[in-house]
N, C-alpha and C positions, 0 to 999 in steps of 0.2 A: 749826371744823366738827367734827362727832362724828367724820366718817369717818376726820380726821387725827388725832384724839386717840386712834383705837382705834388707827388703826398704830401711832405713835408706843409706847400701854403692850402691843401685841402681843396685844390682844385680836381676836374675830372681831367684825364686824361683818354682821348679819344682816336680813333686811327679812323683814315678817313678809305672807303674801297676796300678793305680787305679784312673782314672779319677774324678771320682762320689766324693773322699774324694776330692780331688785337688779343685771342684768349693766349697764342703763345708766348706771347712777351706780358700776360697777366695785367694786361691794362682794364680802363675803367669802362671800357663802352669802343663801338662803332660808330659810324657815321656813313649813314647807305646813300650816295650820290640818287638822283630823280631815275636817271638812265640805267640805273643797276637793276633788274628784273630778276636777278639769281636768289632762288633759294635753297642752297646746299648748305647755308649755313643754318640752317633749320635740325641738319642728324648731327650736329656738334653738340659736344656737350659745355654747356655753358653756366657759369657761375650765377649764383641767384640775384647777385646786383651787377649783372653785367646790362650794360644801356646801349640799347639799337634805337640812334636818331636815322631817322631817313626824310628826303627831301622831297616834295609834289609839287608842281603846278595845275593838275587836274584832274577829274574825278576817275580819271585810268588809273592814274600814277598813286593815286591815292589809294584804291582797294590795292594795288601791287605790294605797295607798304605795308598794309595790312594783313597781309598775306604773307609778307616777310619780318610780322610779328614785331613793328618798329614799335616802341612805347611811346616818342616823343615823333611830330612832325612838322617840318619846314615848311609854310605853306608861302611860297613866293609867286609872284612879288607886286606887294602890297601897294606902295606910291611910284617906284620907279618904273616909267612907262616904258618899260623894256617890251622885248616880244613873248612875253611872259605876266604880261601886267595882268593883275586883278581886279583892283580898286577893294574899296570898300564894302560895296553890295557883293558881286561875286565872291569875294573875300568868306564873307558871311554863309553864303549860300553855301561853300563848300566847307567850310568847319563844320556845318549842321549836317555834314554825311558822314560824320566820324565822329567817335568816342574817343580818339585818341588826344593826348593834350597837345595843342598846336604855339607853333613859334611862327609871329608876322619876322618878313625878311622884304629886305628890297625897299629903299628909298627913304629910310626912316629918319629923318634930322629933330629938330628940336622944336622945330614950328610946326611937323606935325605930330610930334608925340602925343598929346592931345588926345588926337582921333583914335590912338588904338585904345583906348576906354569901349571904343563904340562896335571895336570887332570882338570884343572878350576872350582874347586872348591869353594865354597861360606863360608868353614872354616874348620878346622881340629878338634880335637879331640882327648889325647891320654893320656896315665898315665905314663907310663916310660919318656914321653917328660920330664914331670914336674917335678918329682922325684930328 
């Protein structure tokens, strides 16, 4: 089962949209899509290292998060000039509206690794990286 192969190499295991399975099957954390506005998962009871990531692109999306008690945040998307794009200066501006620890996502290759020195960020994120 994945769950025991994540303990076993000390990985987290996370569920992505559904809280409520995540503490049922005793995993490591959630993972709050940007679009998930729900907070029922809020009168559950939940374990003291259980980890609520959830995803932003703006300063809505951001207090929502907030409000759904995420510890960790996705803030996308940093180089990929998607219709979601940030850049670097926006980037910035909206980390500085949050206490929470932020993860850059979106566009991030090796030429410009670099730059995320300049948005001080708490970790990155990305899939073409790893590819």
């Amino acid at each position: 089962m994945i769950r025991n192969f994540c303990k076993k190499k000390q990985y987290k295991f996370l569920l992505s949209n559904n809280i409520n399975l995540a503490i049922k099957l005793n995993l490591d954390g959630a993972y709050i899509p940007s679009f998930n506005n729900d907070r029922k998962h809020l009168s559950f009871s939940i374990k003291k290292n259980f980890l609520i990531i959830g995803s932003a692109h703006n300063i809505n999306e951001i207090k929502i998060k907030e409000s759904q008690n995420v510890k960790i945040l996705i803030l996308s998307s940093l180089f990929k000039k998607n219709k979601n794009y940030l850049g670097i200066n926006r980037f910035k501006l909206l980390s500085k509206l949050t206490n929470k620890k932020i993860i850059a996502l979106g566009g991030i290759t090796s030429a410009n690794l670099i730059k995320l020195k300049l948005v001080n960020c708490f970790g990155f994120a990305g899939i073409s990286y790893f590819k």
